[in-house]
N, C-alpha and C positions, 0 to 999 in steps of 0.2 A: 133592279139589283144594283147597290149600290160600288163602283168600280168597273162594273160591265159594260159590255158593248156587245147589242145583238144583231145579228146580220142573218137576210132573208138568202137562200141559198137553194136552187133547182139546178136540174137536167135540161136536157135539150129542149128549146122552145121554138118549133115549126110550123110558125104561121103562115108559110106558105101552102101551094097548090090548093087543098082542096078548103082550107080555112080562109086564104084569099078569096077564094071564088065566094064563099057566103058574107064577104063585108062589103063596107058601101059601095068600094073603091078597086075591082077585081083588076088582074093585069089578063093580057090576052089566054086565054084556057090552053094554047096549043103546048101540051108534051111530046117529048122523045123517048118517052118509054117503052120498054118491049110490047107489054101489055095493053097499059092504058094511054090515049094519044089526047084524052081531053080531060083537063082539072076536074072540070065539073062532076065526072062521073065519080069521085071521093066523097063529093055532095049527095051522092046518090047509092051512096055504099052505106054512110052513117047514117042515112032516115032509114032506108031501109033495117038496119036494126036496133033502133032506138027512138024512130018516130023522125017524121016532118021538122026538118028547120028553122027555126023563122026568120026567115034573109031577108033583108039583109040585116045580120046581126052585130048590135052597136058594141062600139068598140071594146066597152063596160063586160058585155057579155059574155064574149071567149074564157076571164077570168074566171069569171063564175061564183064558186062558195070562194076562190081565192083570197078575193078582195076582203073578205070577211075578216079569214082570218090576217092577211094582211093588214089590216087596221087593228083584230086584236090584238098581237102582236107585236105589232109598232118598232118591228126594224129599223134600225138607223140608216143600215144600206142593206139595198138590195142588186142581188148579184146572178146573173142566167145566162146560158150559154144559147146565143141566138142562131139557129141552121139555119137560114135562110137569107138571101140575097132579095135587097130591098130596092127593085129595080125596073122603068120599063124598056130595057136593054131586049134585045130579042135576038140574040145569039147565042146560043151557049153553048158550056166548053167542048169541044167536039171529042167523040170519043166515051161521053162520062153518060152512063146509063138512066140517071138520076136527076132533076134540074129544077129546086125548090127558088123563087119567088114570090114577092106579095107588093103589091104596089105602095109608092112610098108612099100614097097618101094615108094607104091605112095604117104606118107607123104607128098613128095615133093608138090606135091597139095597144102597143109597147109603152105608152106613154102614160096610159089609162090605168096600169098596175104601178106608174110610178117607181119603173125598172133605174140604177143608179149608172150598171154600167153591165154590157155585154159582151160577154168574152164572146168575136169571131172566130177565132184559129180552130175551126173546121173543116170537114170532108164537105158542105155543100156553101160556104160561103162567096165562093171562085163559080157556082154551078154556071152562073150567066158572064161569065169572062174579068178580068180585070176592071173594063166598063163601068161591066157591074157592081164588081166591091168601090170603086170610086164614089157609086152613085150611093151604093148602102154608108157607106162614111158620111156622105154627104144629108143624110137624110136622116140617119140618126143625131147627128150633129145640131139639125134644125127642129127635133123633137125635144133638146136638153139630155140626151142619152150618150153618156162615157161609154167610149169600146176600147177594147184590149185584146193585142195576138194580131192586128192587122191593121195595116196603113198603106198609104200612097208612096212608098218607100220601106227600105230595111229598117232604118232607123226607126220612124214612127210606129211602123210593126214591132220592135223589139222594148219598145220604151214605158213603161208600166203607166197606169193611170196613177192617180192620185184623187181619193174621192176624202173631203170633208165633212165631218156630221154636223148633226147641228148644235151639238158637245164639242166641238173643233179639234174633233179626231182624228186622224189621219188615217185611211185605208188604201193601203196599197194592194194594185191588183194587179195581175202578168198574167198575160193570155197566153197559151201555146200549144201546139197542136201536132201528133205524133202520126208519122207515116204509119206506125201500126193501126190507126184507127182508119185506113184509105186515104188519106190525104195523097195526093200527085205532088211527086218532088218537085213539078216545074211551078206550085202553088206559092213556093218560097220567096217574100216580099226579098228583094235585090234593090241595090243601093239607086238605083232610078227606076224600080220595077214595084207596082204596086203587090202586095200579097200580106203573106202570114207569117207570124213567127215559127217556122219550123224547126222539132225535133229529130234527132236520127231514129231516136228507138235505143239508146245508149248511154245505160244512166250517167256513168261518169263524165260522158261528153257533154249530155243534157244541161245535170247538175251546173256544171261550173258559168257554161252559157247563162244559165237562168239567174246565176246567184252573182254574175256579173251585172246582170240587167237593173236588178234590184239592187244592188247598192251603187246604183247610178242615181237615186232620190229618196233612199230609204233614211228615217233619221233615228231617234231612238224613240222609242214608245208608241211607232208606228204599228199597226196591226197589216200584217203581209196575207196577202188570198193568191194562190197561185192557181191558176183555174186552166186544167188541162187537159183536153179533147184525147184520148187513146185506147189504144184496144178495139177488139172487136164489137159486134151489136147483139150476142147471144149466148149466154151461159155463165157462171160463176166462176171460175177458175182466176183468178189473178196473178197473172204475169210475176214471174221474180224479177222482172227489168222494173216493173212499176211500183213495186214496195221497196227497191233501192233506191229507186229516183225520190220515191215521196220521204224516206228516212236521211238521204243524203240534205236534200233541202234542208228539212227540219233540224239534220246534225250540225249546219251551218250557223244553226240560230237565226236565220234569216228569215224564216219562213213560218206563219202561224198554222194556218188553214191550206191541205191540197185538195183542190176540189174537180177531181174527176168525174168524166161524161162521157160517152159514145154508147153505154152501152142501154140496149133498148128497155131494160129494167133494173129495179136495184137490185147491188149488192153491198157484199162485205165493205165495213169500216173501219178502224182502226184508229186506237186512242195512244200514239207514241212520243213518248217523252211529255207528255202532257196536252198536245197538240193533235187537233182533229185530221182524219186525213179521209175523204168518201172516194173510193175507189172507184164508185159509179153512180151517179144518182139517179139513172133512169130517167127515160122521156117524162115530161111534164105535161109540153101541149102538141099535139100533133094532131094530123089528119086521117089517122090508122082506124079509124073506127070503122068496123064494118071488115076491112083486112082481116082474112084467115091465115092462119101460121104462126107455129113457135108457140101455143098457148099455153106449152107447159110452164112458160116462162114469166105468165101473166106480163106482157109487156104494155097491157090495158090498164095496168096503177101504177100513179104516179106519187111522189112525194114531195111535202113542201119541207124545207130543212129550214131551223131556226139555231144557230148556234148560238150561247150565250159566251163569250169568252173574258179574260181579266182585260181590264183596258190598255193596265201596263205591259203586263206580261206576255200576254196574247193565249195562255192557255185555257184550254179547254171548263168550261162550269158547269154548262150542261148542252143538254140537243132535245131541242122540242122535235116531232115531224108529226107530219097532217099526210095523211094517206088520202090518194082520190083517183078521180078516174074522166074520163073524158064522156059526154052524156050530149049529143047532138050539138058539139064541136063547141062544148061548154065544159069548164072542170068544176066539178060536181064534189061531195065528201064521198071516199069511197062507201061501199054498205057492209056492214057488220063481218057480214061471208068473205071479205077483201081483202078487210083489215085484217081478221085472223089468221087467213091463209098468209099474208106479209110477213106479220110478226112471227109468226111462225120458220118462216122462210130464213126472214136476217136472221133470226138468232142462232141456226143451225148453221150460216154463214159465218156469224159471226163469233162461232165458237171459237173459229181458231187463233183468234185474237183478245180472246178474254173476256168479250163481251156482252153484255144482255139487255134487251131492248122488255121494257114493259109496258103494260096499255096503261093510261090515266086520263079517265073522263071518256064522251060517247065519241070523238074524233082523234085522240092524241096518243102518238109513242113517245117516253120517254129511255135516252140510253143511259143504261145502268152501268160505269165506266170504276176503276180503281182509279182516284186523285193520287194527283202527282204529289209527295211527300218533298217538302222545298227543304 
């Protein structure tokens, strides 16, 4: 499309614990979970309802049908919010129930989808200590992988990427990540303190933080991604703190794309002022397979977002997505029964914004959006 720029766009990407333990390169299995005390046994949850593994699985493989459509496709950038801590740190943060890892040699994994730039400013990035986001920095770093929302400092934490296409586009990205999603205030990068870009949960305080940060290297014609970790992990309900903050952004002219995550399936989206805003994209890759609870929620399909946007502009053209699901710690296209129940789901979501998502072809949602009249 001529004028456009399309960018690949997910939910949370958890290649740690139980996806660790099945790549080449596993970190030590020992949890501090209520429940489960050894990774491995995540490994032993997902065959058990979808068959035997086959470990160790190369790095190509976690993607799955992804890579597919990621080549059909042919994003310019591509953009995932990465939960896990890429680390062989063996501390972690005391207190936190939770404590995702993946050894940095299997980065490769993240390298293998040919990721552009991962937003950190998460509830499990900190899981293995300061350490270990040093170390995750550092090893995303030697993979060729741009992060945003967290640095060895405030500053570094607070300072947006800037990613080039190979159209010599400019995409600007801000990581940031809201106590309402669990984040721990003390996770806050500090002017000699490693961490994240933290939010209060307050749009207007947010807002101005944010739209200060970005026009610290925004120019004109730049395409802005604001990619923002908040909210809870279960249910539809969207916060009125979060549709001010995404419309404040956007009213600043600052901002193209907000692209929210935490929560463990999708929801509602919102086409305002011309500009795309995903309240939640839902998990993408994780190790939940085999995991009971919440099913009403289907939190087992994930979606791949393809935004097409103007180059100049930055608004909205169209939004491809590829429904899928996680299939012996591989993403797979979802199956017919998945996809309907989805479309189904957004669109009664997305009623209250105007919206209407249709099927086109045996994989693909298209959303059916009112264009912005210039």
């Amino acid at each position: 499309m001529a004028g456009s720029l399309r960018l690949f766009l997910c939910g949370d990407i958890m290649t740690g614990r139980g996806i660790d333990q099945a790549l080449p390169y596993s970190s030590s299995p020992e949890l501090y979970e209520r429940y489960v005390k050894d990774a491995r046994q995540y490994v032993t949850l997902a065959a058990r309802k979808n068959g035997l593994i086959p470990t160790p699985l190369s790095f190509e493989a976690v993607w799955g049908d992804a890579l597919d459509e990621l080549e059909n496709c042919a994003p310019e950038v591509r953009i995932g919010n990465l939960e896990t801590s890429l680390t062989t740190t063996d501390s972690p943060w005391p207190g936190k129930g939770i404590h995702y890892r993946m050894h940095p040699t299997n980065a490769a994994c993240l390298a293998a989808a040919r990721l552009d730039c991962c937003s950190l400013a998460n509830n499990h990035v900190l899981d293995w200590g300061r350490e270990g986001l040093v170390e995750t920095l550092a090893t995303l770093q030697s993979v060729g992988i741009a992060y945003a929302g967290a640095g060895k400092n405030r500053e570094e934490a607070t300072t947006p990427v800037t990613l080039v296409t190979r159209n010599n586009r400019r995409v600007i990205v801000v990581g940031a990540g809201s106590t309402s999603s669990g984040i721990p205030s003390a996770w806050a990068a500090q002017q000699d303190l490693p961490g994240i870009n933290l939010l209060i949960d307050d749009p207007e305080v947010d807002a101005i933080r944010l739209i200060a940060q970005i026009r610290q290297i925004k120019q004109q014609h730049d395409i802005v991604v604001v990619s923002i970790h908040w909210g809870g992990n279960w249910g539809y309900e969207i916060p009125a703190s979060h549709v001010r903050l995404a419309h404040l952004l956007i009213d600043s002219g600052d901002v193209d794309i907000v692209h929210g995550h935490s929560s463990h399936h999708a929801i509602a989206m919102e086409v305002y002022r011309g500009k795309l805003i995903l309240y939640g994209c839902g998990d993408f890759i994780t190790d939940y397979e085999g995991i009971s609870g919440h099913e009403e929620y289907r939190g087992d399909i994930g979606v791949m977002y393809f935004p097409d946007v103007d180059a100049e502009t930055g608004d909205l053209l169209s939004l491809t997505m590829i429904p899928t699901t996680m299939q012996r710690f591989q993403v797979r296209y979802a199956s017919e029964v998945d996809i309907r129940w989805l479309l189904l789901t957004l669109n009664r979501e997305n009623a209250r914004f105007g919206l209407k998502i249709k099927r086109e072809g045996q994989h693909t949602l298209q959303l059916d959006f009112p264009r912005l009249v210039q």
